[in-house]
ZAMARGU-4260 file (C-alpha; in steps of 0.2 Angstrom, whole numbers, plus 5000, padded with zeros to 4 digits):
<rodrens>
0) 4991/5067/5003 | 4972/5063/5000 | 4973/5042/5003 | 4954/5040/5003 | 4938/5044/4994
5) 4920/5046/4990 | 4908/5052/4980 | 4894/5064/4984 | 4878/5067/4978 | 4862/5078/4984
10) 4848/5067/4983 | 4837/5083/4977 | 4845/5086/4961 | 4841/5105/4967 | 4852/5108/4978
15) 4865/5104/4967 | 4873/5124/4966 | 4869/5124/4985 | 4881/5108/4986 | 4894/5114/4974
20) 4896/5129/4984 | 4898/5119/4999 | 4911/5111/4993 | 4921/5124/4988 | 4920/5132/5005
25) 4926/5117/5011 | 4939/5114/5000 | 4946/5131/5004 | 4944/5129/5024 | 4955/5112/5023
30) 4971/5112/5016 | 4973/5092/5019 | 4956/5091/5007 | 4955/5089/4989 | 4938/5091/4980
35) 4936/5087/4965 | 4924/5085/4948 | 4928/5071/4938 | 4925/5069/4918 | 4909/5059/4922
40) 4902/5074/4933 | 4906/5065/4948 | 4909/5075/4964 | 4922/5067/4974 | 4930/5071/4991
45) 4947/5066/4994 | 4954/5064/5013 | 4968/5058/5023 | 4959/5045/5033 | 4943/5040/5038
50) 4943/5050/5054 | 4946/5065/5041 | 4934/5060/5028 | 4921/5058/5041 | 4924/5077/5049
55) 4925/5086/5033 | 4907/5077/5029 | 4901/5082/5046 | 4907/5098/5039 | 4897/5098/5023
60) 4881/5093/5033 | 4884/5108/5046 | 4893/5121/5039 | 4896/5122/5023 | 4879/5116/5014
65) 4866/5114/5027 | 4848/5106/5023 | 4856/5096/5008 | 4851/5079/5008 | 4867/5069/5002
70) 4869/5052/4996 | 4888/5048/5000 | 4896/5033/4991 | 4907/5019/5000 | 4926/5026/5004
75) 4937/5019/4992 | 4955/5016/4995 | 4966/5017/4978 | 4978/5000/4977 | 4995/5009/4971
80) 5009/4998/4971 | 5025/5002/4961 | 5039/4988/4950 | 5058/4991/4952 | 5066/4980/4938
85) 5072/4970/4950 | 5075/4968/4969 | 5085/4957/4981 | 5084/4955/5001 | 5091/4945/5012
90) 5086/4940/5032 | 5091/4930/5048 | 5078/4924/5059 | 5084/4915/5075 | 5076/4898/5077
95) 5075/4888/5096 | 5093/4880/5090 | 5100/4891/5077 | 5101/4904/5065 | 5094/4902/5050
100) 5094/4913/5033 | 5085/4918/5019 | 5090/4924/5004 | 5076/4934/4993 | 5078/4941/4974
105) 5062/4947/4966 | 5059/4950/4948 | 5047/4955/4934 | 5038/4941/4926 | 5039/4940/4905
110) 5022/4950/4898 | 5020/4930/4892 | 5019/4924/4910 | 5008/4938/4915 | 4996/4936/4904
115) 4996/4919/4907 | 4989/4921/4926 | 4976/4934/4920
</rodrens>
C-alpha cells in the first residue's frame, strides 16, 4: 500500500493534458502506484517509499510525459495511528543484579481531558 505522497504540477499550465496523460500511463505501468485527482484539482502521486516515489518521477520525466517542466511538492507521510478501548502489557527486563518487571495498562482519556491538553 501507497505510504507516501506528492503533488505534481507542470510549471507551464500547457502542458497540462500532456501531464495528465503521463500520469495515466504511469498509473497503468505500476501496479504499486496510485494517482490520483483530488477535489481541489490537485494531482497527487501515491508510492511505497521514497526509493519508489523517486523512480516513478524519474518515470514521468523520461517516459511517460517528456519535456514537461514539473514542480513537485515535498513527500508527505500520512500519520495514522489507531485507539483500542483499552490495552494492557506486561515486560521483564533483566538488570546487573536482578529481574525487574513492568506492568503496562493503556486507556482512552475522557473527551474532558483531551480537550484539556488541546
Amino acid at each position: 500500500a501507497p505510504i507516501v505522497q506528492v503533488a505534481v504540477e507542470p510549471t507551464d499550465i500547457s502542458s497540462l493534458p500532456t501531464l495528465e496523460a503521463g500520469l495515466r500511463r504511469l498509473d497503468d505501468s505500476d501496479p504499486a502506484l496510485e494517482t490520483a485527482t483530488l477535489p481541489t484539482g490537485e494531482l497527487v502521486l501515491r508510492a511505497c517509499g521514497e526509493v519508489h516515489l523517486e523512480r516513478c518521477l524519474h518515470d514521468l520525466r523520461t517516459t511517460f510525459a517528456p519535456g514537461v517542466e514539473l514542480a513537485i511538492s515535498p513527500p508527505i507521510v500520512p500519520f495514522r495511528e489507531g485507539l483500542a478501548p483499552e490495552a494492557d502489557g506486561s515486560a521483564t527486563a533483566a538488570t546487573a543484579g536482578r529481574h525487574a518487571s513492568l506492568a503496562v495498562r493503556a486507556a482512552r482519556l475522557p473527551d474532558s481531558a483531551a480537550a484539556a491538553l488541546r
